[in-house]
FIVOSE-254230 format. One line per field, with one value per residue: residue number from 1; x, y, z of N, C-alpha, C in turn; chain. Coordinates in Angstrom, 2 decimals. Layout:
seq c(NUM	...) .
n_xx c(X	...) .
n_yy c(Y	...) .
n_zz c(Z	...) .
ca_xx c(X	...) .
ca_yy c(Y	...) .
ca_zz c(Z	...) .
c_xx c(X	...) .
c_yy c(Y	...) .
c_zz c(Z	...) .
mol c(A	...) .
REM end
This chain:
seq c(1	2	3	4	5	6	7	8	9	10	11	12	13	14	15	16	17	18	19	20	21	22	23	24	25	26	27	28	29	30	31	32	33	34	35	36	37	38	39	40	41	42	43	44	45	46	47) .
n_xx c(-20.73	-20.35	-18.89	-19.43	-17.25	-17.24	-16.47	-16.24	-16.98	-19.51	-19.38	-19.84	-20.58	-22.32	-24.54	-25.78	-26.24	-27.86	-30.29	-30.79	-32.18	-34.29	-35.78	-36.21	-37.76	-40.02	-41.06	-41.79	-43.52	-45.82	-45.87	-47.33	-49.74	-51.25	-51.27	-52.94	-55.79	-56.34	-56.56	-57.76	-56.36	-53.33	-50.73	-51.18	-52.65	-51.91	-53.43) .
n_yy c(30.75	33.08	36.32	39.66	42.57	45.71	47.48	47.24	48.53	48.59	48.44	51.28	50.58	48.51	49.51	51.02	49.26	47.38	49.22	50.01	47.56	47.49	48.97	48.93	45.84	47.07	48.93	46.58	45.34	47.05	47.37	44.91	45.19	47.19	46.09	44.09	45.21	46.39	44.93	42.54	40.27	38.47	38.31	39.70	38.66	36.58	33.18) .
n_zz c(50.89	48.53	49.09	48.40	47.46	48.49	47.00	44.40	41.10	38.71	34.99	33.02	30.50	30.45	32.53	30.72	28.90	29.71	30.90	27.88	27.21	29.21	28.23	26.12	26.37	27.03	25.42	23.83	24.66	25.08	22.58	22.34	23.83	22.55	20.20	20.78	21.83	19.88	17.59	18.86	18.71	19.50	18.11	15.24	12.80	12.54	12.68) .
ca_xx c(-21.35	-19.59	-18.85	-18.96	-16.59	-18.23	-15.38	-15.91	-17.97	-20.06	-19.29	-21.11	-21.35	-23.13	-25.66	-26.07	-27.09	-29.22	-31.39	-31.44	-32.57	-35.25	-36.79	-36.92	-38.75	-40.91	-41.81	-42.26	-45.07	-46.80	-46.81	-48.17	-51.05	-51.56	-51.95	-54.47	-56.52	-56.89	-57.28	-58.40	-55.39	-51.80	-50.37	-51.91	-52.98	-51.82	-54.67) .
ca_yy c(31.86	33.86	37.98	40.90	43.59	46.50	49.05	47.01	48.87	48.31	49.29	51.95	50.48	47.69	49.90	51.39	48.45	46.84	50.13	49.64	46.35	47.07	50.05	47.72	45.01	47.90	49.17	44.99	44.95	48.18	47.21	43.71	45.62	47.96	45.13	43.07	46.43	47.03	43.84	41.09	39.16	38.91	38.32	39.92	38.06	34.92	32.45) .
ca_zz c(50.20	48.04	49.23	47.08	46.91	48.09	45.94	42.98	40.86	37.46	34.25	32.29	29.20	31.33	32.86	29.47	27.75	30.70	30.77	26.88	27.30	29.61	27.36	24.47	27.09	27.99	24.36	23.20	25.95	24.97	20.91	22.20	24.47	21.12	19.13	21.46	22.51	18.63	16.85	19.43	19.01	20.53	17.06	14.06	11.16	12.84	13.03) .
c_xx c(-20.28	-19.47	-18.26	-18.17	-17.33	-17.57	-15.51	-17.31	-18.29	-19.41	-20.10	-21.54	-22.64	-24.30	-26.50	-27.01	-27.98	-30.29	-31.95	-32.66	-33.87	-36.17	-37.39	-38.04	-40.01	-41.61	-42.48	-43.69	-46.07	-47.18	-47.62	-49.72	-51.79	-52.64	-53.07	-55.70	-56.86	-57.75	-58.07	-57.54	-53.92	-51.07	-51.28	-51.63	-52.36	-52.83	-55.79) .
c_yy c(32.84	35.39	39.23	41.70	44.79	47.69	48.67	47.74	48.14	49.06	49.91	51.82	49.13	47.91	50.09	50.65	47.48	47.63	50.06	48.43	46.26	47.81	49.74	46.73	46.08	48.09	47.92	45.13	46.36	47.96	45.94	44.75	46.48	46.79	44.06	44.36	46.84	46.19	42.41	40.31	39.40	39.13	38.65	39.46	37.08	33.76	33.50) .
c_zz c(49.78	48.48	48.27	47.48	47.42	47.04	44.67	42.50	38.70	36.12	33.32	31.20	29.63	31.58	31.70	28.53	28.91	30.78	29.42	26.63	27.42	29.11	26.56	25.20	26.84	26.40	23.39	23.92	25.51	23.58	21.45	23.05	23.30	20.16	19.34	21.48	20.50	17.22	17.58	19.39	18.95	19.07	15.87	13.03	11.30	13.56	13.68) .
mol c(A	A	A	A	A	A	A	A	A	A	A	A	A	A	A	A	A	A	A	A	A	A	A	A	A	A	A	A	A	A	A	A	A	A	A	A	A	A	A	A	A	A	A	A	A	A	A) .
REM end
């Protein structure tokens, strides 16, 4: 088993764009609940 480092640390453009990441996840999942909650289906105006 491999052991981490505990002094090594992250870098902040790292965090930066992992928090981006998960905001964008976060706002994907709220237009899809939008778009079910308004039209009945996950994709609009697909089948």
């Amino acid at each position: 088993m491999k052991k981490t480092n505990p002094n090594q640390s992250i870098d902040a453009e790292k965090i930066i764009a992992e928090k981006l990441n998960g905001r964008f996840a976060v706002l994907g999942l709220l237009a899809l609940i939008g778009a079910y909650s308004t039209t009945g289906q996950i994709i609009p105006g697909y089948l």
